[in-house]
Each structure stands twice: as C-alpha cells, then as structure tokens.
ZAMARPA-866693 format. One record per residue (C-alpha): x, y negated, z; residue number from 1. Coordinates in nm, 3 decimals, decimal comma. Example, Ala and Ser with C-alpha at 12.3 -4.5 7.8 and 13.67 -1.06 7.14 Angstrom:
node x = 1,230 | y = 0,450 | z = 0,780 | num = 1 $
node x = 1,367 | y = 0,106 | z = 0,714 | num = 2 $
***
This chain:
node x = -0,525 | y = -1,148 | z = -1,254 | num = 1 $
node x = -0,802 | y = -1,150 | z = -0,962 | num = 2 $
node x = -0,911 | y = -0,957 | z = -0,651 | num = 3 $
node x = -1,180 | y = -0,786 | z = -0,746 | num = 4 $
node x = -1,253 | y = -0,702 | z = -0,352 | num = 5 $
node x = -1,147 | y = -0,779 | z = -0,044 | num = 6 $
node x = -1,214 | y = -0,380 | z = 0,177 | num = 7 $
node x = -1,245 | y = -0,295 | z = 0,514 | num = 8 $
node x = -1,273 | y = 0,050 | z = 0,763 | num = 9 $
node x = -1,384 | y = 0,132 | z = 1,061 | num = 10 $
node x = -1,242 | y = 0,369 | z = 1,309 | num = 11 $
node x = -1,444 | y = 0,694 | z = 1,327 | num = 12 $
node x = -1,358 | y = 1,080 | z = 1,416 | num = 13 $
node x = -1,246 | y = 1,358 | z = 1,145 | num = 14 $
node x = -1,120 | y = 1,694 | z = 1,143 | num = 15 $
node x = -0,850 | y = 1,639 | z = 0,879 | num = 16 $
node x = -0,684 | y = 1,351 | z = 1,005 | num = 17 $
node x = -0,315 | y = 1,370 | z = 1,132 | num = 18 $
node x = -0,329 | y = 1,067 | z = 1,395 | num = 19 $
node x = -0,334 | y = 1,200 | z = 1,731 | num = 20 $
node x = -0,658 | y = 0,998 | z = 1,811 | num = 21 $
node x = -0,849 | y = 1,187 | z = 1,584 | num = 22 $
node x = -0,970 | y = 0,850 | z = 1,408 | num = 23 $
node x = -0,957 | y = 0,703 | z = 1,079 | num = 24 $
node x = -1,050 | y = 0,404 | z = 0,855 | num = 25 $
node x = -0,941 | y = 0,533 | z = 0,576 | num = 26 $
node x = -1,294 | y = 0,428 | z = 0,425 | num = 27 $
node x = -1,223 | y = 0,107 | z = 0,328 | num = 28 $
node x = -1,603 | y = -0,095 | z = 0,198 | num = 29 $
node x = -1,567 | y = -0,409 | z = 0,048 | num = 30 $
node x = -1,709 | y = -0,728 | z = 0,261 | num = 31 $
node x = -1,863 | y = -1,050 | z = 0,134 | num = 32 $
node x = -1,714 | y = -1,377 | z = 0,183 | num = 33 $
node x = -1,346 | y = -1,507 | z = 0,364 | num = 34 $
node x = -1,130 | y = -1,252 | z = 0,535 | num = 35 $
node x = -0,862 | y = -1,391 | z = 0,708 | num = 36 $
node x = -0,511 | y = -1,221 | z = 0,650 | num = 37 $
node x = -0,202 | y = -1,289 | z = 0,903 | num = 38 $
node x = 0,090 | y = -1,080 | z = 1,026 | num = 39 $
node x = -0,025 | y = -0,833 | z = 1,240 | num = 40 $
node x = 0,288 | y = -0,753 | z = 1,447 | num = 41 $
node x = 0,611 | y = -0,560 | z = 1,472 | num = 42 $
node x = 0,584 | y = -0,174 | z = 1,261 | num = 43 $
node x = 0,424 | y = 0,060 | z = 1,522 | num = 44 $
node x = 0,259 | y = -0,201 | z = 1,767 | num = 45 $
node x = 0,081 | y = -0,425 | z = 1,478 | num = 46 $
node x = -0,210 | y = -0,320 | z = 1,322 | num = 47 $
node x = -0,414 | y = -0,415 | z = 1,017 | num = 48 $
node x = -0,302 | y = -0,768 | z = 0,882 | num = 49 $
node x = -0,714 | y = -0,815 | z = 0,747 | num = 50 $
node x = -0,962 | y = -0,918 | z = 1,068 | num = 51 $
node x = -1,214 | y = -0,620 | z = 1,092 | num = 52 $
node x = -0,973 | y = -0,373 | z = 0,961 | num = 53 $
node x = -0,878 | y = -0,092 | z = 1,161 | num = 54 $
node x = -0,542 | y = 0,096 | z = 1,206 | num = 55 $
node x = -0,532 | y = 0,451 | z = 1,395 | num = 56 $
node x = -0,213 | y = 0,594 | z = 1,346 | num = 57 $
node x = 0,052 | y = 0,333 | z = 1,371 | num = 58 $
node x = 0,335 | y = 0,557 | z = 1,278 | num = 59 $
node x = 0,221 | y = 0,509 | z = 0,912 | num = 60 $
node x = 0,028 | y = 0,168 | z = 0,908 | num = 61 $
node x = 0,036 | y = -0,122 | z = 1,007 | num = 62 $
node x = 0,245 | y = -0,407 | z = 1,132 | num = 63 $
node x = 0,399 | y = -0,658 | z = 0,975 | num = 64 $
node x = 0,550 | y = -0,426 | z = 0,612 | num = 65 $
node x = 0,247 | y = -0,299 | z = 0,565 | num = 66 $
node x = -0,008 | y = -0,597 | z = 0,670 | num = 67 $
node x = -0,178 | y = -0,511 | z = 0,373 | num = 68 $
node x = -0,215 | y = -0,189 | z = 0,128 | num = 69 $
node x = -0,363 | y = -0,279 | z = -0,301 | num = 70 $
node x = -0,469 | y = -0,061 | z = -0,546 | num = 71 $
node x = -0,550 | y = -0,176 | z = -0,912 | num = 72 $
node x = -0,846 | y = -0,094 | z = -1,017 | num = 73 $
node x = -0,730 | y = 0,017 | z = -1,324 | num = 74 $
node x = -0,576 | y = 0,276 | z = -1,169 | num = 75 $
node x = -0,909 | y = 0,380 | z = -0,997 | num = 76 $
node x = -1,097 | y = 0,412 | z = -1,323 | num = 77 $
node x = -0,800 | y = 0,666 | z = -1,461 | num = 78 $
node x = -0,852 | y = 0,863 | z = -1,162 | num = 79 $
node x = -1,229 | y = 0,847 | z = -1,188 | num = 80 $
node x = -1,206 | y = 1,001 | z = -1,544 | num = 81 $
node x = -0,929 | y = 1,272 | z = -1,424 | num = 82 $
node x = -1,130 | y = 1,355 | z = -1,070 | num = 83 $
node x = -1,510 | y = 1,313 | z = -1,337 | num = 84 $
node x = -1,635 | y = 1,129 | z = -0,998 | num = 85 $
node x = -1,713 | y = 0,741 | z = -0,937 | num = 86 $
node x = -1,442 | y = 0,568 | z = -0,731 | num = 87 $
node x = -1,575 | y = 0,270 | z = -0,568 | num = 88 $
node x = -1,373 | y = -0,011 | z = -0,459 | num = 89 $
node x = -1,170 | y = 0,091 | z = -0,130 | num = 90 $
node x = -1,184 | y = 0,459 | z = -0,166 | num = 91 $
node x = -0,843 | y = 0,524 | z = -0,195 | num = 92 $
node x = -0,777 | y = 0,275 | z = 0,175 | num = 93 $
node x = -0,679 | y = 0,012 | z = 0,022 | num = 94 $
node x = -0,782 | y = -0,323 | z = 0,152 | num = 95 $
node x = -0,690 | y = -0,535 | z = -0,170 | num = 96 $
node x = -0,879 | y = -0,422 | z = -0,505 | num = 97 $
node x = -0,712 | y = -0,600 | z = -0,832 | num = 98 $
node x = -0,799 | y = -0,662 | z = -1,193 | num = 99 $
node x = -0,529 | y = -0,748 | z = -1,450 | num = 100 $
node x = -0,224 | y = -0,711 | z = -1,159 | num = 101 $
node x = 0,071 | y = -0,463 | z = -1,267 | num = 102 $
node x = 0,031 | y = -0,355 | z = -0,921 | num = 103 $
node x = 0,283 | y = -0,051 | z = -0,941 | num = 104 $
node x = 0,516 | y = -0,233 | z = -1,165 | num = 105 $
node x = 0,558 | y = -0,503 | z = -0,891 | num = 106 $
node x = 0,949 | y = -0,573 | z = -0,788 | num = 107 $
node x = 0,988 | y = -0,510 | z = -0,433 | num = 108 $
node x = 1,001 | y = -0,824 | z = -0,278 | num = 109 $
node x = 0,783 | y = -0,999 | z = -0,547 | num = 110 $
node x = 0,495 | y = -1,279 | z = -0,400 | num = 111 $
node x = 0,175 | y = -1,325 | z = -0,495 | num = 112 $
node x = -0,064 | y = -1,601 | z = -0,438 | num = 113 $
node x = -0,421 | y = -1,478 | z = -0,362 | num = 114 $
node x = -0,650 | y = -1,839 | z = -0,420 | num = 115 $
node x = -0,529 | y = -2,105 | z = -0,311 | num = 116 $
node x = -0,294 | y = -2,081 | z = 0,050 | num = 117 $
node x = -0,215 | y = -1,686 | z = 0,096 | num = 118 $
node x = 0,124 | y = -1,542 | z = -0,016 | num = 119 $
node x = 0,203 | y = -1,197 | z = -0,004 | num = 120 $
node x = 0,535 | y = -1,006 | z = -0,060 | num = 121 $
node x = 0,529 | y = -0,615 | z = -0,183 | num = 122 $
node x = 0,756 | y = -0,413 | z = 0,030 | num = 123 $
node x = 0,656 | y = -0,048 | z = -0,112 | num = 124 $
node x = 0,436 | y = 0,203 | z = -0,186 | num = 125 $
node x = 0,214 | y = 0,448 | z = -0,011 | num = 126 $
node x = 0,267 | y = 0,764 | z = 0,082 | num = 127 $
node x = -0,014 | y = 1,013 | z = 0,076 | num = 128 $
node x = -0,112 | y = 1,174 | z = 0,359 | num = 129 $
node x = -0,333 | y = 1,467 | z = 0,504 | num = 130 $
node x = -0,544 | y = 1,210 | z = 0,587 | num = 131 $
node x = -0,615 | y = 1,111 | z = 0,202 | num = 132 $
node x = -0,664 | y = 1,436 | z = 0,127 | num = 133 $
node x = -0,878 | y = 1,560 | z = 0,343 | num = 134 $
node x = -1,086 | y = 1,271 | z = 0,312 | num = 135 $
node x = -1,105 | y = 1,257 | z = -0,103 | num = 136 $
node x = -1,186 | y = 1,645 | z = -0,064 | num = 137 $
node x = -0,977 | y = 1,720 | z = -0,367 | num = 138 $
node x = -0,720 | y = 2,047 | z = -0,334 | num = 139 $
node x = -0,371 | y = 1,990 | z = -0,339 | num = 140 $
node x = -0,386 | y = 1,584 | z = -0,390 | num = 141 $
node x = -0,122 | y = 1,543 | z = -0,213 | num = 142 $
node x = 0,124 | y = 1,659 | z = -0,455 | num = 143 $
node x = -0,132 | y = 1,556 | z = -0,731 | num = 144 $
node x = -0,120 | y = 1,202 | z = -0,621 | num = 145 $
node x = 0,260 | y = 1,178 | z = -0,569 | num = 146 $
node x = 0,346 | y = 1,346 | z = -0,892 | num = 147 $
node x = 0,109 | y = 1,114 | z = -1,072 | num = 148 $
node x = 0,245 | y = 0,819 | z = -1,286 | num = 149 $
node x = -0,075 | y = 0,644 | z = -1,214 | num = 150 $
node x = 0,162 | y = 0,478 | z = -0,924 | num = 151 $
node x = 0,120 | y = 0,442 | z = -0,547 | num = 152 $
node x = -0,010 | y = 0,150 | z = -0,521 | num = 153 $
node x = 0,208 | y = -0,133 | z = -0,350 | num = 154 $
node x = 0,208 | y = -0,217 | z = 0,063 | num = 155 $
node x = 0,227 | y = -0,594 | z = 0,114 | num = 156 $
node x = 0,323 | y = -0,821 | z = 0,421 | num = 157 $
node x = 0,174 | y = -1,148 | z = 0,489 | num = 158 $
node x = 0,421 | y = -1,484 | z = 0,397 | num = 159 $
node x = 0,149 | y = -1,725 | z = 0,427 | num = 160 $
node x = -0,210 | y = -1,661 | z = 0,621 | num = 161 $
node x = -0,521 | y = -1,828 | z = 0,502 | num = 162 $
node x = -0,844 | y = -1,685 | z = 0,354 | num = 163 $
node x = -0,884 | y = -1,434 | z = 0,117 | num = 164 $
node x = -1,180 | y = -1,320 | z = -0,062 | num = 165 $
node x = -1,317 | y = -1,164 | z = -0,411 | num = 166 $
node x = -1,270 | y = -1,330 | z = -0,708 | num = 167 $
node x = -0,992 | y = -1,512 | z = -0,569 | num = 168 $
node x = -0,718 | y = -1,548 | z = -0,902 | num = 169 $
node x = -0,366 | y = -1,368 | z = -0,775 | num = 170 $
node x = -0,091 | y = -1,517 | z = -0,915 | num = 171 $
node x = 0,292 | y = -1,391 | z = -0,908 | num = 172 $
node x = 0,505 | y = -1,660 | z = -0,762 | num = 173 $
node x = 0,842 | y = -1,510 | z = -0,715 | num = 174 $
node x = 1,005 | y = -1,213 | z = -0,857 | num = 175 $
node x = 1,367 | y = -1,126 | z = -0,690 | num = 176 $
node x = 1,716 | y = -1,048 | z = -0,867 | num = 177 $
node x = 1,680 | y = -0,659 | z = -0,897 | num = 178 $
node x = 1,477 | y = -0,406 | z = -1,097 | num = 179 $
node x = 1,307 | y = -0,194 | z = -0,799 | num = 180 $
node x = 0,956 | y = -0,160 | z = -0,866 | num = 181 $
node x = 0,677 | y = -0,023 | z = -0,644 | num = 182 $
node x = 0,668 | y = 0,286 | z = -0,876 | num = 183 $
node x = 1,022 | y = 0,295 | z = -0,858 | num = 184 $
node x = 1,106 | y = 0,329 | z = -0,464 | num = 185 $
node x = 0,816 | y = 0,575 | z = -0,447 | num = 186 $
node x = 0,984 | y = 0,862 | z = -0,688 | num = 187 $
node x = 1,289 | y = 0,808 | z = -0,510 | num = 188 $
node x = 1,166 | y = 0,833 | z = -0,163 | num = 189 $
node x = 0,911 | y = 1,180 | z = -0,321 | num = 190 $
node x = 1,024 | y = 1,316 | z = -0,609 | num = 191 $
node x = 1,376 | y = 1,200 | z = -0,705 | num = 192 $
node x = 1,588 | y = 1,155 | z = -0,376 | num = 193 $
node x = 1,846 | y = 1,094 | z = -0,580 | num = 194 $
node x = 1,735 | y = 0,751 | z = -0,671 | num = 195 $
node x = 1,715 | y = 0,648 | z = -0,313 | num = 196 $
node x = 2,107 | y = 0,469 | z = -0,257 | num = 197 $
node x = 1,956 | y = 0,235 | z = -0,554 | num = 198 $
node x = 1,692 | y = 0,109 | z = -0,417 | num = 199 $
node x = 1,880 | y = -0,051 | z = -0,119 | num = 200 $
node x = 1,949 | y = -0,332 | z = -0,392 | num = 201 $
node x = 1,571 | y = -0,408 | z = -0,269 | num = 202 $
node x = 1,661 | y = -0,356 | z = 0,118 | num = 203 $
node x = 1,624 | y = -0,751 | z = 0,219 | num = 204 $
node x = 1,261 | y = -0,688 | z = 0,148 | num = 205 $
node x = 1,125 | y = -0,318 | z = 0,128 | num = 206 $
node x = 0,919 | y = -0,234 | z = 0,476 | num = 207 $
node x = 1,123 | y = -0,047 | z = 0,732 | num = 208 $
node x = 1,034 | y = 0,321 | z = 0,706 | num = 209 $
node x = 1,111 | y = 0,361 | z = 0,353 | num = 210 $
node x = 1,395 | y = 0,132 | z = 0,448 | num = 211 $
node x = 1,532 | y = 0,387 | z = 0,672 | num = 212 $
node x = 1,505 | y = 0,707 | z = 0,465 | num = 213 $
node x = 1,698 | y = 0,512 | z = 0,172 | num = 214 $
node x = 1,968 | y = 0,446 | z = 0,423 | num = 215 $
node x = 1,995 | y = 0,769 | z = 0,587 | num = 216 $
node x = 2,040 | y = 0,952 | z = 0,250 | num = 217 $
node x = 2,271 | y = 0,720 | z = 0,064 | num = 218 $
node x = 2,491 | y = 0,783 | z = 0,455 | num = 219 $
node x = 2,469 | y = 1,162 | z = 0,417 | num = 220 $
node x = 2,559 | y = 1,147 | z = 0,075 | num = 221 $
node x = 2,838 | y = 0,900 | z = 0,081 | num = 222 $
node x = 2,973 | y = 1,095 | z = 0,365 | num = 223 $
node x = 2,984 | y = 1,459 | z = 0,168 | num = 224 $
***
C-alpha cells in the first residue's frame, strides 16, 4: 500500500462553484518532496490540514474531520475508462493519491500510517458537489458519482503530524469494533437514509456533519 502523490490547489475564481467567494481549489496537482500535514482547526474555521492547500468554502471542507480528503487510484483508472478521458492524480480534489489501499472499504475510525511518523483516522466520505461537477464538465455527475459503487473516497483527520510525501508505504494500524465502512456511511447519508441510525455505531469517530444528519434522522424516526 503507498501514496502514490501527495496534491495540492490553489484558490482561483469559477462560475460553477457554490462557495460564496467564488473560489476554488478543487484542482488539486501533485508536489514534489515533504508536505507537512497537522490539524487544521475546529470544522468551519480550519482549513486544509496539507501546507499550500487551499480551502474556500468552509461549510464543506476543512477543519479538523476533514484535514485531509484520498482517493485510490484505482478508482481513478475505472473512472478514466467509464468517462474515455485521462484522470491525473488530484483531479477528483483529493490531496492523498493511493495504490493498493481499500480506500472505500476503510472502517470509520480506522488509522493509517503514511511513512514513518503520520497517523491518520478516516471519518467519512465525500459528498459531491456543484463544485465537482462543474469543474469535471461531465452532465449529471452528481448523481453519477453518488450512485456509483466505485466509492467516495474517504475524508481523514490528522492523529499524528509529520511529513508526508510520495512513495511513502501507508500502513493500517488500527481498525475499530464495528463494520461501518467509508462506502457504507456514504449510501446511508445519499442513497439509503435508512441506513443512517446504524452508522452511529461509528459516531466516536465519523466527522461532524455526517455526524449530525445520522443523528437527526435516527431522532425523527425514533420519535414517529
């Protein structure tokens, strides 16, 4: 299991973003050498957990559940051949590419070692946006992406800061008492609602806003 690359954006303007800046980094470019990766902050004041990443709409990014966002690149090359379009590393945002990790399959609240210091804990999995959308310039991927069982990809917060950088080996450390996966959480919280009181067996560690829709259905629900 390795990280393939270690991907960065840059704030710029768009027409298709939803952030009320106007900005995005959505385009994420690999970068050579050590990136350092800490806790960025509380949800909705802390930004990108990577130094030189950029954050514009901190309602959806950000802070310290969502320090960090991977994609396997396995899953890249199955969209390539669906899309018929190259995929590079980071065009789907995220700031972690992966070889070999079961990225999707990952327990909420499972750690990985990237190299030698960094730890990182999976807390959920993304949510697509306008913003994706617009910028992949594919028709309805929204509800492509989300219905896909390619997976979501997972959203990670930072246990231990260090040094990341490609070709670093990942390695799972910890994997909790419960069978909520990354793939998992994200039907319930898009496709099957219904699944969403059982993934509060993963609450200790999934990141707050998917957190807080899980709650505030399994309450409705218990109360009819």
């Amino acid at each position: 299991m390795t990280l393939l690359s270690v991907n960065v954006g840059r704030a710029r303007a768009v027409d298709y973003t939803e952030s009320a800046t106007g900005l995005t980094a959505i385009d994420k470019r690999p970068v050579e050498g050590p990136v350092r990766i800490e806790a960025p902050g509380a949800p909705g004041v802390g930004r990108s957990g990577l130094a030189g990443d950029t954050v514009c709409d901190l309602r959806f990014h950000g802070g310290d559940d969502r320090a960090a966002y991977a994609f396997a690149r396995e899953d890249l090359d199955r969209w390539e051949r669906e899309l018929g379009r190259p995929l590079a590393n980071g065009c789907f945002g995220e700031n972690l590419t992966t070889r070999g990790v079961d990225v999707n399959g990952a327990l909420i609240g499972e750690r990985w070692r990237i190299g030698e210091e960094v730890v990182l804990e999976v807390t959920g999995g993304r949510i697509p946006c306008r913003t994706f959308a617009g910028f992949l310039e594919e028709k309805g991927w929204v509800k492509r992406f989300t219905q896909s069982d390619a997976g979501p990809g997972a959203l990670l917060r930072v246990i231990v800061p260090g040094e990341i950088r490609a070709g670093d080996p990942v390695t799972v450390v910890h994997r909790p008492d419960h069978d909520i996966t990354v793939a998992l959480l994200h039907r319930a919280a898009t496709t099957e609602r219904a699944l969403l009181p059982r993934t509060l067996a993963a609450a200790a560690w999934m990141e707050s806003g998917l957190l807080d829709v899980a709650r505030e259905y399994a309450e409705k629900y218990a109360r009819a």
